[in-house]
C-alpha positions in Angstrom: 14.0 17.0 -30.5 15.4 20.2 -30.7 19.4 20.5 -32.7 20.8 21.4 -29.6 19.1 18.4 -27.7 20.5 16.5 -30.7 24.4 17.9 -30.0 24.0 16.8 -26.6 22.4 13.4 -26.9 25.7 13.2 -30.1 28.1 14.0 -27.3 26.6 11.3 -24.5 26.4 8.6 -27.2 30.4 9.3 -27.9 31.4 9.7 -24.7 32.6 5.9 -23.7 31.9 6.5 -20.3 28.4 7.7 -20.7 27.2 6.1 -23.3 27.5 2.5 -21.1 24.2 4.0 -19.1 20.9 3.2 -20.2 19.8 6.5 -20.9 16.1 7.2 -22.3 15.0 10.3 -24.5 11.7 12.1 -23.4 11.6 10.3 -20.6 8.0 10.2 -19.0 8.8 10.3 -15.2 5.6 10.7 -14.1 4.0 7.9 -15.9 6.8 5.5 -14.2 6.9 6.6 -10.9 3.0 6.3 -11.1 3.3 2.9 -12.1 3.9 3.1 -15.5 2.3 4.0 -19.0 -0.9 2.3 -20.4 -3.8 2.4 -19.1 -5.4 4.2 -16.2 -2.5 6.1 -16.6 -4.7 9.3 -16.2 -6.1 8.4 -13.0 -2.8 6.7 -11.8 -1.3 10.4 -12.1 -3.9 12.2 -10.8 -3.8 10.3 -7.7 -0.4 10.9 -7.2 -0.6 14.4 -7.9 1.8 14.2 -11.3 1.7 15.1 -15.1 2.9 13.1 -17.9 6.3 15.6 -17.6 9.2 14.4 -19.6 12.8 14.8 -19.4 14.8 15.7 -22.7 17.2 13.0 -21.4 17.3 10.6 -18.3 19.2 8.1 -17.1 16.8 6.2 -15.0 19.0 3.7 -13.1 20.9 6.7 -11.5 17.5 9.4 -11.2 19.9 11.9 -13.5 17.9 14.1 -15.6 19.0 16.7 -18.5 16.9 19.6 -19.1 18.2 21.7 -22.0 16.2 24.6 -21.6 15.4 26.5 -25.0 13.9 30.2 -25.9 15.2 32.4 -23.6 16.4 34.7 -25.9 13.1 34.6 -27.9 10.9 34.6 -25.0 9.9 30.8 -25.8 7.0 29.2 -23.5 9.6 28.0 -20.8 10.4 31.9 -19.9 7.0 33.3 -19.7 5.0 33.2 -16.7 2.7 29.8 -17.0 5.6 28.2 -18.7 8.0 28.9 -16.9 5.4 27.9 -13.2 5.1 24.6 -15.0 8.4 24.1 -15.4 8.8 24.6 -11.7 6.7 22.4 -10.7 7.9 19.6 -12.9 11.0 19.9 -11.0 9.6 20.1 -7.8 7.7 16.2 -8.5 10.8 15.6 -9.8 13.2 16.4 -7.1 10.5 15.0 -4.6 10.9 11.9 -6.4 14.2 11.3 -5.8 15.6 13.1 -9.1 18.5 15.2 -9.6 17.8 17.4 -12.6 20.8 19.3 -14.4 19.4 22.2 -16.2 21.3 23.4 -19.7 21.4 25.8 -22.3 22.8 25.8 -26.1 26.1 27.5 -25.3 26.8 25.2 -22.1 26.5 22.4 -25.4 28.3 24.0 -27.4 31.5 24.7 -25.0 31.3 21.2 -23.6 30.0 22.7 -20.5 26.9 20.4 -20.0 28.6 17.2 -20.7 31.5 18.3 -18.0 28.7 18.7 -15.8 26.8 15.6 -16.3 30.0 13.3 -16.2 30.4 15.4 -12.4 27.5 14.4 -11.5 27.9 10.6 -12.4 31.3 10.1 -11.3 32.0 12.8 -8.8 34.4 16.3 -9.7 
């Protein structure tokens, strides 16, 4: 987990709110909604037309899931081309899936920004 993943994930377990949701790190979406991990897991997600994707942070219950997104400003793998089209399409399964996925970056962390928006998103504006 990256330090800013770690600052967020600090700030959702002290918020008393938040942290009452079961929330899951590097959550493997894919691998649950095709019927879990173990195995045929392969197979299970190839039917389905998934990857073993995982969310930084999920809360499952609720379909809520926090991307921070990383290397921007370094051209890291999620801003060049194949990265970034996987990223994409992660979103796309997830979205189709029933998922709402909350996208971040370091200084929406660091201002308190991101967990603003996630409490919004749980518990309405």
């Amino acid at each position: 987990m990256s330090k800013v993943e770690e600052r967020l994930w600090s700030q959702i377990e002290k918020d008393p709110d938040l942290s009452v949701l079961e929330w899951a790190r590097e959550h493997r979406f894919g691998a649950h909604a095709s019927g879990g991990t173990g195995k045929g897991l392969r197979e299970r997600l190839k039917d389905n037309g998934l990857k073993d994707w995982r969310f930084d942070f999920a809360a499952p219950d609720i379909h809520l899931a926090v991307e921070v997104e990383g290397g921007a400003w370094v051209q890291g793998r999620h801003t060049r081309g194949k990265g970034f089209a996987e990223d994409l399409r992660k979103y796309d399964a997830a979205m189709r899936l029933g998922w709402t996925v909350y996208r971040c970056d370091a200084k929406m962390v660091d201002e308190g920004q991101a967990l603003d928006t996630i409490r919004a998103l749980i518990f309405g504006a």
